[in-house]
C-alpha positions in Angstrom: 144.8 88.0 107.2 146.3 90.1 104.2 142.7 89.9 102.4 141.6 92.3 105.7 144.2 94.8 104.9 143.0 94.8 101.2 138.9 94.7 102.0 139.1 97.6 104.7 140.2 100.1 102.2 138.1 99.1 99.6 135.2 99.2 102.0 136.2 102.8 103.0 136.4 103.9 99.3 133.2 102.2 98.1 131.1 104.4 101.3 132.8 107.2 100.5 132.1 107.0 96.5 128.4 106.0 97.5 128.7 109.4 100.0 129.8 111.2 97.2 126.9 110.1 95.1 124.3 111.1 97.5 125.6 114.3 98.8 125.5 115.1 94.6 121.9 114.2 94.4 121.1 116.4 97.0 122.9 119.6 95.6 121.6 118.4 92.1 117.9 118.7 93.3 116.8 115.1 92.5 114.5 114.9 96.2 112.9 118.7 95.1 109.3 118.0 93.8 108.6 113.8 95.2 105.0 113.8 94.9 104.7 115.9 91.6 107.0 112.7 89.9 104.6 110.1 91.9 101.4 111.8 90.1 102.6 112.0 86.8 102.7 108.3 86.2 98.8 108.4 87.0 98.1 111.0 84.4 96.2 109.9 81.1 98.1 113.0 78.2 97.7 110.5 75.3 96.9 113.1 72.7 96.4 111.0 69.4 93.5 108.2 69.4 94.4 104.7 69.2 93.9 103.0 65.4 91.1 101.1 64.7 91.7 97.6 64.8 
């Protein structure tokens, strides 16, 4: 029974810390531009030609 008392709090501070970090990721701007980070990946920039081998 005294684990309870010690796991409640924790659990309440962990979902507030995890709260926290989304709520900063919104105001920080990491959800802006979803689909312009998707399409990047798919994009061929390699400048320089690979060596011969």
């Amino acid at each position: 029974m005294n684990v309870i008392l010690f796991l409640i709090p924790l659990a309440l501070l962990m979902s507030l810390i995890g709260l926290g970090a989304f709520i900063w990721s919104l105001r920080s701007g990491q959800y802006d531009d979803l689909e312009g980070e998707a399409l990047r990946i798919l994009e061929d920039d390699d400048d320089k030609p690979l060596a011969d081998r």
